[in-house]
C-alpha positions as CSV (number, residue, x, y, z in Angstrom):
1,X,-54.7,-66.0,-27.2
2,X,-53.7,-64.0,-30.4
3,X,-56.8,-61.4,-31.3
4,X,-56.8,-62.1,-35.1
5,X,-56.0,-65.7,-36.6
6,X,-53.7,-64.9,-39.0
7,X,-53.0,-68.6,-41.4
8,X,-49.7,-69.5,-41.5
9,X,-49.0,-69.2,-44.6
10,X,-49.5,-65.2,-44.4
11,X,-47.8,-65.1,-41.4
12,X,-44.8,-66.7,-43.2
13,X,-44.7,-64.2,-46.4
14,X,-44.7,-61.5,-44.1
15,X,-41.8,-62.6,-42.4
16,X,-40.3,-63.4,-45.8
17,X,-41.0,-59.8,-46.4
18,X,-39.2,-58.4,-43.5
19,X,-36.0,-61.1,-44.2
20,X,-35.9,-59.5,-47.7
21,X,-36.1,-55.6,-46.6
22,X,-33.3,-56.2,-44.4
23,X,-31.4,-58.1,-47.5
24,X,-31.8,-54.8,-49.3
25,X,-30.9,-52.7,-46.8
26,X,-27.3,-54.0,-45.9
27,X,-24.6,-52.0,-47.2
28,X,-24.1,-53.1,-50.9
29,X,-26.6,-55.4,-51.4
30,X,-26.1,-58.4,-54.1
31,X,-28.8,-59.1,-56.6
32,X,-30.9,-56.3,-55.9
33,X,-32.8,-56.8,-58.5
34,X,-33.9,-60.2,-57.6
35,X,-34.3,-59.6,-53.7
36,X,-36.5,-56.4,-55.3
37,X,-38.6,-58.5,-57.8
38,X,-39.5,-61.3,-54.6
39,X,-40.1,-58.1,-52.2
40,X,-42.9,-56.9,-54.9
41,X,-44.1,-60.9,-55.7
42,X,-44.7,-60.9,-51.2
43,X,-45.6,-58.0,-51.3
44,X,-48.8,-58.7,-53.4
45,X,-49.2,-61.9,-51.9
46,X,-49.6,-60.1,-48.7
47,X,-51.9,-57.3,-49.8
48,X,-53.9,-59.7,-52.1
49,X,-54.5,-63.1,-49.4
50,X,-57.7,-64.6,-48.8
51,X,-57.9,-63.4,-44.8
52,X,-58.5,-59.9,-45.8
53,X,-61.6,-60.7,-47.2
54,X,-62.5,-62.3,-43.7
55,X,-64.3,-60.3,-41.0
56,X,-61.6,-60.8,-38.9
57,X,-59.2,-59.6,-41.5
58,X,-61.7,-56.3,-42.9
59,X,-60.1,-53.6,-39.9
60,X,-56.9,-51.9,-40.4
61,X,-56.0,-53.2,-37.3
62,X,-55.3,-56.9,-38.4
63,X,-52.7,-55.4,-41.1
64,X,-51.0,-53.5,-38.1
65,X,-50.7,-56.7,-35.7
66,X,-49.9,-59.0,-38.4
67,X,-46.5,-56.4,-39.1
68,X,-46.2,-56.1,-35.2
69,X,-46.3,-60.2,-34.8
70,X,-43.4,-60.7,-37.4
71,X,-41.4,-58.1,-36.0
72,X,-41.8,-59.6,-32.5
73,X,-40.9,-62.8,-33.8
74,X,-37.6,-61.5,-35.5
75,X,-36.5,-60.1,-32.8
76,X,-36.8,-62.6,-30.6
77,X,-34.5,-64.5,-33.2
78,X,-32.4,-62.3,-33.0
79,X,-32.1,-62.1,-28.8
């Protein structure tokens, strides 16, 4: 059973998030600018979602398994 209960819509923008770091940072990215403008627009709709207002989502802890659980998901993809 996961500790936190992260929704799934936040779960998907910080996947979104790590899709669109690694987008920049392939050798000669195109359309930096946009992937740079949609890093910043999930990047705020990360930092500003409705579960960190939660108790569940108050400790800095939920922030740090939410990264963990997206990275364990892409890797797995990748596997």
């Amino acid at each position: 059973m996961d500790r936190f209960p992260f929704p799934d819509d936040l779960i998907h923008a910080q996947q979104q998030w790590h899709t669109t770091c690694r987008a920049l940072a392939a050798p000669r990215p195109r359309h930096t600018t946009e992937l740079r403008r949609r890093l910043l627009a999930l990047s705020a709709r990360i930092y500003w979602h409705p579960f960190w207002a939660t108790p569940a989502g108050r400790t800095p802890a939920a922030r740090v398994e939410l990264r963990q659980r997206t990275a364990a998901d892409r890797t797995q993809v990748a596997a």
